[in-house]
ROVOMI-336112 format. One record per atom (N, C-alpha, C): residue in three letters; residue number from 0; x, y, z. Coordinates in steps of 0.2 Angstrom, whole numbers, plus 5000, padded with zeros to 4 digits. Example, Ala and Ser with C-alpha at 12.3 -4.5 7.8 and 13.67 -1.06 7.14 Angstrom:
2
> Ala	0	5066	4972	5039
> Ala	0	5062	4978	5039
> Ala	0	5066	4984	5039
> Ser	1	5064	4989	5035
> Ser	1	5068	4995	5036
> Ser	1	5064	5000	5039
END
This chain:
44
> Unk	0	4857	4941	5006
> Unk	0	4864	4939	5004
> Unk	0	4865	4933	5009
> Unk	1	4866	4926	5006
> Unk	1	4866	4920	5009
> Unk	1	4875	4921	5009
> Unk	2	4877	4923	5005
> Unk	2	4885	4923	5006
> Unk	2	4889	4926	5009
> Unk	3	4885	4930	5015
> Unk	3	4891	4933	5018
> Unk	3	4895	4932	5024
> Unk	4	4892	4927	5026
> Unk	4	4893	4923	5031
> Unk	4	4903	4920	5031
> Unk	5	4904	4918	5027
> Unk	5	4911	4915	5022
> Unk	5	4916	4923	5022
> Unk	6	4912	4930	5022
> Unk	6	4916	4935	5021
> Unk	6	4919	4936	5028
> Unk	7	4918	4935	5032
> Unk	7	4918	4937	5039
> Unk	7	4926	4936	5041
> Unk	8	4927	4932	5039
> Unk	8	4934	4930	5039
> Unk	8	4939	4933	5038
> Unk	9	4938	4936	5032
> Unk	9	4940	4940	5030
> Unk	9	4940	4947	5031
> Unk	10	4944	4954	5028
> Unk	10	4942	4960	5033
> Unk	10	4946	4965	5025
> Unk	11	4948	4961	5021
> Unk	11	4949	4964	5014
> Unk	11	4949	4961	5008
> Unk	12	4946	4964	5003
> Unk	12	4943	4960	4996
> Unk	12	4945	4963	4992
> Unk	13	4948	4962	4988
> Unk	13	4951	4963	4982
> Unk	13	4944	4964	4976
> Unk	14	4944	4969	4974
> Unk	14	4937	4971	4969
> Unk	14	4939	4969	4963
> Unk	15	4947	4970	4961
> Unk	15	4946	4969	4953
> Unk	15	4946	4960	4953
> Unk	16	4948	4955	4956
> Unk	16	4946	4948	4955
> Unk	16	4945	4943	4961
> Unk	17	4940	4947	4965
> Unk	17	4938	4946	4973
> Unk	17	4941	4940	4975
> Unk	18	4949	4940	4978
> Unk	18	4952	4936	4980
> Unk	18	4951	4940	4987
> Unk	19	4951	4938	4992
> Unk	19	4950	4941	5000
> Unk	19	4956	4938	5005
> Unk	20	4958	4942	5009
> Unk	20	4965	4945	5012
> Unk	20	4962	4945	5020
> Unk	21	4963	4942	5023
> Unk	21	4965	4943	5032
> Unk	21	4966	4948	5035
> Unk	22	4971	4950	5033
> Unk	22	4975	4957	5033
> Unk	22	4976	4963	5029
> Unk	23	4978	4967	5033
> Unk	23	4978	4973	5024
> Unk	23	4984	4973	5023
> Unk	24	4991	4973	5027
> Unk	24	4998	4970	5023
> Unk	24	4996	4966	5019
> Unk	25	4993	4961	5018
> Unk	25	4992	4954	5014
> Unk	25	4988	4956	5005
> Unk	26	4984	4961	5009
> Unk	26	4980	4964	5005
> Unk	26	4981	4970	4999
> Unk	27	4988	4974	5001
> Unk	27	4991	4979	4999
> Unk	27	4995	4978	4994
> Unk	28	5001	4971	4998
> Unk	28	5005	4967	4993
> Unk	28	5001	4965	4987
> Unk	29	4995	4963	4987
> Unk	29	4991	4959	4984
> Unk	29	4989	4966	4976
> Unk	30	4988	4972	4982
> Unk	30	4984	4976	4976
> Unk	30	4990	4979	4972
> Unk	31	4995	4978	4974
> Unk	31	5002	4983	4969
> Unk	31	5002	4978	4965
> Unk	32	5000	4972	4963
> Unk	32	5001	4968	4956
> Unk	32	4996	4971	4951
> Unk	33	4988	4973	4953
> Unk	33	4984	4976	4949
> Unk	33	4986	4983	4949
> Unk	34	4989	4987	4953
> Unk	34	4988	4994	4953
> Unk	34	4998	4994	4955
> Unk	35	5002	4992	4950
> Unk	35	5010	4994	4953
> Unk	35	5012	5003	4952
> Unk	36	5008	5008	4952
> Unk	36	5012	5013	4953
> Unk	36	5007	5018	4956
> Unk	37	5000	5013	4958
> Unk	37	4995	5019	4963
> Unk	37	4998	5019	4970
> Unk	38	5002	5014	4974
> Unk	38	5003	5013	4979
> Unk	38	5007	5019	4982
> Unk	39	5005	5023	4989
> Unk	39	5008	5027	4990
> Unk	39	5007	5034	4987
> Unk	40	5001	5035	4982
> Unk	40	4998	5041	4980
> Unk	40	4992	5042	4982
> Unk	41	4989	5047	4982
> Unk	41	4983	5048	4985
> Unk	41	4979	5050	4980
> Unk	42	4974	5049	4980
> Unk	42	4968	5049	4974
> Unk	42	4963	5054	4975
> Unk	43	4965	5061	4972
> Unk	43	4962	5067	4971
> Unk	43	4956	5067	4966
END
């Protein structure tokens, strides 16, 4: 994997259109546009 060098920076990736997040605040906001009503439920 020659690209993972560039991931490092980052510390969260977005799987459905791998945009990549610094944070997980940043990254949370990010995921409730793809996911608005799994936020705050847990996945049994």
């Amino acid at each position: 994997m020659n690209n993972s060098s560039w991931v490092r920076k980052y510390d969260y990736l977005c799987e459905e259109c791998g945009m990549a997040f610094a944070s997980f605040q940043e990254y949370l906001e990010h995921h409730k546009l793809h996911h608005p009503k799994s936020i705050g439920t847990a996945i049994t």
